[in-house]
C-alpha positions in Angstrom: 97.6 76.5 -19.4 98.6 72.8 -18.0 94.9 72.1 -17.8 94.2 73.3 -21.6 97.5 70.9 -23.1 96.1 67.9 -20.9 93.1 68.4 -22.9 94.2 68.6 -26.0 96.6 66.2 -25.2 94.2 63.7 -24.5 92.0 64.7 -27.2 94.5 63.9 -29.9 95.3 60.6 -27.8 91.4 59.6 -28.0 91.6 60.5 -31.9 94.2 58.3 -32.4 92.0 55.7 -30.2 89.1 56.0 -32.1 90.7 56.1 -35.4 92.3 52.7 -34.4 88.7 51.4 -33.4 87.6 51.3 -37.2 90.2 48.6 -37.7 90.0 46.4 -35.0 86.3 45.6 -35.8 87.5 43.6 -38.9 90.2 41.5 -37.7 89.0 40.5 -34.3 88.2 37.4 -35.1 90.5 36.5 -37.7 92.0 32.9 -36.7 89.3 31.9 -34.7 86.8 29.4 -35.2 84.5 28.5 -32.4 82.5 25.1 -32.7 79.6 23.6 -30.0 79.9 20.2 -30.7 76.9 18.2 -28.4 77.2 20.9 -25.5 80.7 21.6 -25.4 82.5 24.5 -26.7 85.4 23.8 -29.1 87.5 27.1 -30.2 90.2 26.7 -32.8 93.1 29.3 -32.2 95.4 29.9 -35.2 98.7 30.9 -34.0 102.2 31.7 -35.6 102.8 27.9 -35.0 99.9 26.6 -36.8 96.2 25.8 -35.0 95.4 25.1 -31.1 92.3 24.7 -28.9 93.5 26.5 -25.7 92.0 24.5 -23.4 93.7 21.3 -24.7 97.6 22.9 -24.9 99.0 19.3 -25.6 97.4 18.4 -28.6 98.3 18.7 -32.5 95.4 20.5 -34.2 96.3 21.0 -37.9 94.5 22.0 -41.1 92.9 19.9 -43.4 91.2 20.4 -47.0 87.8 20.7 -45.2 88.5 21.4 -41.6 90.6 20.3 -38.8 92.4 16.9 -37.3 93.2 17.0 -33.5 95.3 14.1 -31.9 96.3 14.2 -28.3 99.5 12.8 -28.0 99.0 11.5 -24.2 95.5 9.7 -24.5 96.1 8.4 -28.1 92.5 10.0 -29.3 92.5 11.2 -32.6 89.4 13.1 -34.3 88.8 15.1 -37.5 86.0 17.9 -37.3 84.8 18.8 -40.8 82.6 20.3 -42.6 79.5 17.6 -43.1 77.3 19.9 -45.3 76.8 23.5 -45.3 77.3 25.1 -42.1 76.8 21.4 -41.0 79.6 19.9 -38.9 80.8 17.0 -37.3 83.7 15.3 -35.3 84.2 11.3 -36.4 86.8 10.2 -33.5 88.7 7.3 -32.5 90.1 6.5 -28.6 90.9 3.8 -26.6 87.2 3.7 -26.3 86.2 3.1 -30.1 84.8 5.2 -32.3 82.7 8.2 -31.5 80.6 10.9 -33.6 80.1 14.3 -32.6 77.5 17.0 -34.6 78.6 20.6 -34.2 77.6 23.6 -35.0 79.6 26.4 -36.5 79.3 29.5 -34.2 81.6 32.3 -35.9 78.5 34.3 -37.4 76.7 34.1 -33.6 79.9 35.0 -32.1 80.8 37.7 -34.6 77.8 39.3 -33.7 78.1 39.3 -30.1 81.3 40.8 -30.3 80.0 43.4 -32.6 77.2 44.3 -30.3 79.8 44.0 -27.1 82.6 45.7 -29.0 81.5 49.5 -28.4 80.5 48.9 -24.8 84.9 47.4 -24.5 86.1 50.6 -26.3 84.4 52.6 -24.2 85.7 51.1 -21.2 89.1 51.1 -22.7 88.8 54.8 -23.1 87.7 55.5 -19.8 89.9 53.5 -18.4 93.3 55.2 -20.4 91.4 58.2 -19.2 91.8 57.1 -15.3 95.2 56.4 -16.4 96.4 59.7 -17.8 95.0 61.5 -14.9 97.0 59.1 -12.4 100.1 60.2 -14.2 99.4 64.0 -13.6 98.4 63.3 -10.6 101.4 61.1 -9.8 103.8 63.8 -11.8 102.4 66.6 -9.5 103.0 64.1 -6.3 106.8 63.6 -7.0 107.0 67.6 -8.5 105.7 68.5 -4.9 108.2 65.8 -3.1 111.0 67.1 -4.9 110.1 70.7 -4.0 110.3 69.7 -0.3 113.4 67.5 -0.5 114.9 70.6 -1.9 113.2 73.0 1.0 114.1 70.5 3.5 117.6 69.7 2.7 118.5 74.2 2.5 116.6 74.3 6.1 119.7 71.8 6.9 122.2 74.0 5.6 120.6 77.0 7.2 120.5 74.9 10.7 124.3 73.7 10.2 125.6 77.4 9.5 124.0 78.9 12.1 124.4 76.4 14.8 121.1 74.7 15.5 122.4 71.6 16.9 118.9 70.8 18.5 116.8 70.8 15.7 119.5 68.8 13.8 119.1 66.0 16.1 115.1 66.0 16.2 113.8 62.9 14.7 110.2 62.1 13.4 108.1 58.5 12.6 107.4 57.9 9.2 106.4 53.9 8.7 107.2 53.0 12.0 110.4 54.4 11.8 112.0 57.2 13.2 114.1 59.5 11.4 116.5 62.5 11.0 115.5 65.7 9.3 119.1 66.2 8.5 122.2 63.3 8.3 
């Protein structure tokens, strides 16, 4: 009968899972906006505290009328990355080195379709993965079921020992983790 409610149990837990799955495939990407700008990947995170590229924590990335401006603080660099043409883009920067121009290339559709190709394969390994779980805590709940039973067994074989006068087992000691210890204190 357990074996029959961990199924259904997990059944209705993979419903729920899969029901959830639907969803996520819309908004995955929502506040991201990943850029290769002359070989180098540029990803725009939008966060509850406005925009950030996560490999470049220190700078202020904020939202323009047709894209983004970056400035980093420490190095004085400031750049705009905008929207040149359709699907077109381009960074026109400014450091302590001069001026500096930058064409990119706007890779949500590509990367919206990886994910939606790589997506399935994730849930699946989510799944299996919860499944491992699940069966760890039965496994681990049937463990510390079984412990208690023999804490229980072990400490009445005490009492028995005690009332009837056992004095020698009562001292007996065992190794457990390179320790030795009593059966009964």
């Amino acid at each position: 009968m357990f074996r029959k409610l961990k199924v259904c149990t997990f059944a209705l837990l993979a419903f729920g899972f899969a029901s959830h799955e639907a969803v996520a495939d819309e908004t995955l990407l929502d506040g991201v906006r990943p850029f290769m700008c002359d070989g180098e990947a540029i990803v725009l995170l939008e966060t509850d505290n406005g925009w950030i590229i996560s490999t470049d924590p220190t700078a202020e990335v904020k939202s323009t009328d047709n894209g983004w401006r970056y400035e980093d603080t420490l190095s004085g660099t400031v750049w705009y990355l905008r929207e040149e043409s359709r699907n077109s883009w381009v960074i026109d920067g400014l450091s302590e080195n001069g001026h500096f121009e930058l064409n990119c290339v706007d890779l949500a559709e590509s990367v919206s379709h990886v994910v939606t190709i790589i997506k399935p394969r994730l849930d699946k390994g989510i799944l299996n993965i919860e499944a491992q779980l699940l069966d760890t805590q039965a496994q681990l709940a049937e463990g510390i079921a079984d412990y208690l039973i023999a804490i229980q067994r072990a400490e009445r074989l005490c009492i028995w020992m005690k009332t009837y006068q056992h004095l020698d087992a009562l001292e007996a000691s065992f190794p457990f983790e390179g320790k030795q210890h009593k059966l009964c204190n």
